[in-house]
N, C-alpha and C positions, 0 to 999 in steps of 0.2 A: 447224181443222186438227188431223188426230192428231198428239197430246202427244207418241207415240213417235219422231214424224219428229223434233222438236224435240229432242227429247235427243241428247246427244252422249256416245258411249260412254267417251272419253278420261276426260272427268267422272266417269261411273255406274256404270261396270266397273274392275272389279281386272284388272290384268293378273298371273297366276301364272305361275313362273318356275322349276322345279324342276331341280336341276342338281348334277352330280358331277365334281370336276376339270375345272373349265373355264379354256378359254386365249384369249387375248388377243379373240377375236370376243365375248366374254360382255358384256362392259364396252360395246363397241359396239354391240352391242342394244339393253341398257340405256339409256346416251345417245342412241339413237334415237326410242328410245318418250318419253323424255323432251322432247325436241326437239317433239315433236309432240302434245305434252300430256297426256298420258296423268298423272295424278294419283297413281295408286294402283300400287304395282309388289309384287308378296307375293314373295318369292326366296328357295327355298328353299334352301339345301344341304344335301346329302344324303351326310355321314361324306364328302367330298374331302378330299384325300390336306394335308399339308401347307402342300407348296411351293404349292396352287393357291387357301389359302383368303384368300389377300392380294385377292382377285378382289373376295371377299365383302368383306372389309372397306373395300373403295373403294367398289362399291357401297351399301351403308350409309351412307355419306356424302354421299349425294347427296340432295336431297327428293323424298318421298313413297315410298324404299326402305324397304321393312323385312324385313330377313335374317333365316329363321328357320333353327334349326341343329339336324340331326341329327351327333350324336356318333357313331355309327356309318352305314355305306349301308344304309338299309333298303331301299330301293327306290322305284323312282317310282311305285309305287303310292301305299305310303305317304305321299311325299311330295307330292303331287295333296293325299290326304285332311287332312295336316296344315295343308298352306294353307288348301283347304276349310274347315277350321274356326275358323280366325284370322280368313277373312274372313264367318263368319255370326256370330262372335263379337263382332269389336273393327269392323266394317264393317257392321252389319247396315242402315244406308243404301243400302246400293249393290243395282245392279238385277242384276247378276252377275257372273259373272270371264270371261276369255279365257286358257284354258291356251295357252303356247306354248313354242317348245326356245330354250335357249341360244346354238344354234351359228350362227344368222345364216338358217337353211332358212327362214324366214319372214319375206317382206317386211313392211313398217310399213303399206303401204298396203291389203296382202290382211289385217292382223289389224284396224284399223280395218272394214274390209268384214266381216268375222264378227260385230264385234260391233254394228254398226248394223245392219246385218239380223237380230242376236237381239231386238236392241230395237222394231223392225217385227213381232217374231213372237214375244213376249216368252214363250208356252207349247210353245216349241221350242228345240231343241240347234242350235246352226249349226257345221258341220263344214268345216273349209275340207278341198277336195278337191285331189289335184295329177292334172295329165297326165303319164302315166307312159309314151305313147308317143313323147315329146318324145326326144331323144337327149342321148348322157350321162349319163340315170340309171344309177345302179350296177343290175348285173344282179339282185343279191340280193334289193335295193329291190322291182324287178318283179316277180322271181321270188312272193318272198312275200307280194305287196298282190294280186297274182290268183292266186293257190291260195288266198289267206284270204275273198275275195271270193268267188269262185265257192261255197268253203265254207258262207256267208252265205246266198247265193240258195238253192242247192239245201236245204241243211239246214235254214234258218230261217226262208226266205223275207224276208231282209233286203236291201234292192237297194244297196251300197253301192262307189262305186267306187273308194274311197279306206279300208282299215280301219283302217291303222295313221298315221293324219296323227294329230301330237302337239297340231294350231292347232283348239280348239275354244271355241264361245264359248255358257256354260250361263249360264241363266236362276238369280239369287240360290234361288226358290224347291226347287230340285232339289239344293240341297248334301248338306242333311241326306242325302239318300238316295242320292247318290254318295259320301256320306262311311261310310254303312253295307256298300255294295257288298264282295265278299269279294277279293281278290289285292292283293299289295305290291310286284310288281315290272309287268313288262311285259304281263304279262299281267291288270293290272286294267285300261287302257285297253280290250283285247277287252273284257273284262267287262262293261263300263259301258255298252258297245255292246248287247249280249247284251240285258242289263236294262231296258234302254229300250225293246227291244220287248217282253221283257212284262212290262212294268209302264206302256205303252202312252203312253210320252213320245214326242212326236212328233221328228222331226229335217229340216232341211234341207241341201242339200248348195250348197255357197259356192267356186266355182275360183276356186283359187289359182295364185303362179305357182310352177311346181316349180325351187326352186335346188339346184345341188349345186357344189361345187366339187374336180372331181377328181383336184387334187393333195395336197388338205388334206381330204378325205371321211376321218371317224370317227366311232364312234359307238359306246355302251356298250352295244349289244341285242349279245346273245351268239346267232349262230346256231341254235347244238343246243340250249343250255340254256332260254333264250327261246322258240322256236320249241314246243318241247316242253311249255311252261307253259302259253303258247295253245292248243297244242290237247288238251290235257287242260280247259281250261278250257271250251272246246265241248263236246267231251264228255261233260263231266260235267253240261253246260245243257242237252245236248240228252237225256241219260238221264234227269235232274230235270222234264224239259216236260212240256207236259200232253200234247205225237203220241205220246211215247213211253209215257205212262201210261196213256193211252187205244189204243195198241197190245196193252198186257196184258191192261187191261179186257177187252177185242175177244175177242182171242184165248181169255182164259178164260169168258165167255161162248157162245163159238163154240164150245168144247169141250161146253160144257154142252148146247147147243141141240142140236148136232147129233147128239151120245148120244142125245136124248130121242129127237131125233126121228126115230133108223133104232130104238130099242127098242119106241116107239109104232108106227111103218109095221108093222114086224112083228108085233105084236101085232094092231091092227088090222086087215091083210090076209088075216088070216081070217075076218071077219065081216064085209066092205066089199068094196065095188069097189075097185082100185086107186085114184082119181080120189080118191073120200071118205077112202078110209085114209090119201093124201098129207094130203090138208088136215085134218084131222082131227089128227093127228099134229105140223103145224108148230103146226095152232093153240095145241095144247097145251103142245108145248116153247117154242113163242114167248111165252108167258101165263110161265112159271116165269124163264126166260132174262131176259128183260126186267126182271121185277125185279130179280134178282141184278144187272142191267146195269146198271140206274139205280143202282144204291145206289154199286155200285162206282164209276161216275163223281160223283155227285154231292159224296159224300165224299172219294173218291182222287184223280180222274182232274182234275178243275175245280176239288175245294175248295171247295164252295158254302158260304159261309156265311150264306147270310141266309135267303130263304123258299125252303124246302125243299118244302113242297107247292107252291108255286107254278109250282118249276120240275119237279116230279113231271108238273103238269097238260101244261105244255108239252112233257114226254118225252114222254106218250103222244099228243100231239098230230100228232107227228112219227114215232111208232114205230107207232103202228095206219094209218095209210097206209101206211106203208113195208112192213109188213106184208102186208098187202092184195095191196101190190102184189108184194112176194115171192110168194105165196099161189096168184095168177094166171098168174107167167108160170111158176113149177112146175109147177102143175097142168097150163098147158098145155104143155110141154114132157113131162111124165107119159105124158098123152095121146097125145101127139103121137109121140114115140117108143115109144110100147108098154111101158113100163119097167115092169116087175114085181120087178126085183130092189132088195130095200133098201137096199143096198152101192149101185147105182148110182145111186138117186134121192138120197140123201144126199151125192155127190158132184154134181149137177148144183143142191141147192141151195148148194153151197160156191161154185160159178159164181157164181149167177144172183145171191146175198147181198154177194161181192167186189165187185160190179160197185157196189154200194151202202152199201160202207161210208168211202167218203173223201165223197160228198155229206152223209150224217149227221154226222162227226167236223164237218165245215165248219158247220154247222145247229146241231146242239149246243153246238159253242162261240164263236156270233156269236150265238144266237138264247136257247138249253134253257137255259144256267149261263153267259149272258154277266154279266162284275163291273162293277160298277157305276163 
C-alpha cells in the first residue's frame, strides 16, 4: 500500500494561522482543529490591536498552539513567511503546513481534504477552491476572483478558478522558497501563485465549500489598496517573464533583420533577378540577425545557464528550418505577385515571419533553453 495513503495529515502537517484582530470565531477554529486532531497549530499575530490579543493568549493555552508575535502588522505576507520558518525550523519533521484564515470560511473537513491530497501528491501545492456561483457570496468576492482569474489564463496561461482562497496545503519541501518569494501583505499570496508557475511547482485544485456569513462578513483586504498591490505585482511578473523578454529580443532582432534585408534586396536587385536578390538577401540578414538573436535569448531572454553550445546547436536546429521555410513562401509570394519594390517585399516578409514567431517562442522555451 502507499505510505502516503497511510499518513494522516492532522499528525504530519502544521496547520498555519495567520491573523490581525480577531473575534470571538478565532478561538472556534482553533477548538475545532483541535477536536479533530490536528497536533500542530503555528498562530500568528500580526501587531492586533489590544482589546483582541486576549484571543491569542487562550489560544496559547491550549496543546500543540504556538503564538507567534508581531509587534507591529506587517502583513500577511509576512506573516505566512514567519510561520514558514518556525515550521522548517523547530518542525523540520513534518511533511508540510495548511495555511488557512481565522474567521471560520473553512470548514474542518475541506482543510483535512487539502491536506490528504497534498500528502497523495507530496510534489504539489493543493489549493482548496470555492464555487463562487453559489448565492450569497459578497459581490466583491466575485467581482475580484474573476477579473484575477481571467488575468491568470490570458496573461500567464495559469488555469485557476479560485486566486485568492487563503486554504492551501504546501509540501514541507517548498518553504524555503516560499519564504524567499517577494510581497508582505496581500499581495504575496498572488505572488506565490505567480512563482509556482515559473519556478515550475505543480498545483492541484481541491473544492471546497464556499461559507460566508452575511451578517457578520469582514475582512482586512482593503479594496483600492490591496487590489492595487496585486496588480502591480502581475505586472511587474509579467514585465520580469521570459514572453515579455523575448518580445524585445523579437522585436530588436526584427529591427535588425529586416534593415538588412530591404538594404541587401536593393543592393542586390541590380545584379539579380528579383527571386535571387529576395533570397539572397534574407539569407544574409537571417545568418547576422540569428546570432544577435541567440545571444540575446540565451543570456537575457531564458537565462541559460549551463551548456551554452549545446543549446546554440538546438537554436539553429530550429532556426535554419524555420528559415527555409520563411525563404520559400517569400520567395514564392515575390514571385507570385510580381514585387519589385523593396518597401513592399520587406513588408510581406513581416507577414509571412509573424505568422512564425509564437511556434518558435513555444520551441525555444520547452525545447532550445528548457532549465533543467
Amino acid at each position: 500500500m502507499d505510505q502516503s495513503k497511510q499518513l494522516d495529515c492532522r499528525a504530519c502537517m502544521a496547520i498555519v494561522l495567520p491573523s490581525l484582530d480577531p473575534d470571538k470565531k478565532f478561538i472556534s477554529v482553533i477548538e475545532s482543529l483541535l477536536r479533530e486532531g490536528f497536533r500542530h497549530l503555528v498562530i500568528v499575530n500580526d501587531g492586533s490591536k489590544a482589546e483582541n490579543r486576549h484571543f491569542f493568549d487562550e489560544a496559547a493555552q491550549k496543546p500543540g498552539c504556538t503564538v507567534l508575535t508581531h509587534e507591529v502588522n506587517r502583513g500577511k505576507g509576512r506573516a505566512l513567511k514567519t510561520a514558514f520558518g518556525y515550521v522548517r525550523e523547530k518542525l523540520p519533521e513534518l511533511r508540510g503546513v495548511i495555511t488557512i484564515d481565522g474567521d471560520g470560511q473553512h470548514l474542518t473537513k475541506d482543510i483535512i481534504a487539502c491536506g490528504q491530497r497534498m500528502l497523495e501528491n507530496d510534489d504539489k501545492v493543493v489549493l482548496g477552491c470555492r464555487d463562487f456561483s453559489q448565492p450569497g457570496v459578497p459581490p466583491r468576492s466575485v467581482a475580484g476572483n474573476r477579473t484575477t482569474s481571467r488575468f491568470f489564463r490570458i496573461l500567464f496561461g495559469i488555469h485557476l478558478s479560485d486566486t485568492q482562497t487563503g486554504l492551501r496545503a504546501i509540501p514541507a519541501k517548498y518553504l524555503k522558497t516560499f519564504c524567499d518569494i517577494e510581497g508582505e501583505r496581500f499581495e504575496y499570496e498572488t505572488n506565490m501563485l505567480l512563482y509556482m508557475k515559473r519556478l515550475g511547482i505543480g498545483f492541484l485544485e481541491q473544492p471546497i465549500t464556499t461559507v460566508y456569513d452575511p451578517d457578520d462578513y469582514s475582512s482586512h483586504y482593503n479594496a483600492v489598496k490591496d487590489s492595487w498591490r496585486i496588480t502591480k505585482v502581475m505586472l511587474r511578473f509579467l514585465i520580469t517573464g521570459s514572453g515579455f523578454r523575448y518580445l524585445v529580443s523579437s522585436f530588436l532582432s526584427f529591427l535588425l533583420d529586416n534593415g538588412l534585408y530591404h538594404l541587401l534586396f536593393s543592393l542586390f536587385l541590380g545584379s539579380m533577378a528579383k527571386e535571387a536578390a529576395s533570397a539572397a538577401a534574407q539569407a544574409v540578414a537571417r545568418v547576422l540577425s540569428s546570432l544577435f538573436n541567440f545571444t540575446l535569448n540565451d543570456r537575457f531572454v531564458f537565462q541559460n545557464k549551463t551548456d551554452h553550445g549545446k543549446a546554440f546547436v538546438k537554436y539553429y536546429c530550429l532556426c535554419i528550418p524555420q528559415t527555409l521555410i520563411s525563404m520559400v513562401c517569400l520567395t514564392s509570394l515575390v514571385r507570385a505577385l510580381e514585387i519589385s519594390s523593396p518597401g513592399l517585399a520587406t513588408f510581406v516578409k513581416i507577414v509571412v515571419e509573424t505568422a512564425l514567431f509564437f511556434i518558435s517562442y513555444f520551441i525555444q522555451k520547452k525545447w532550445v533553453f528548457k532549465k533543467k
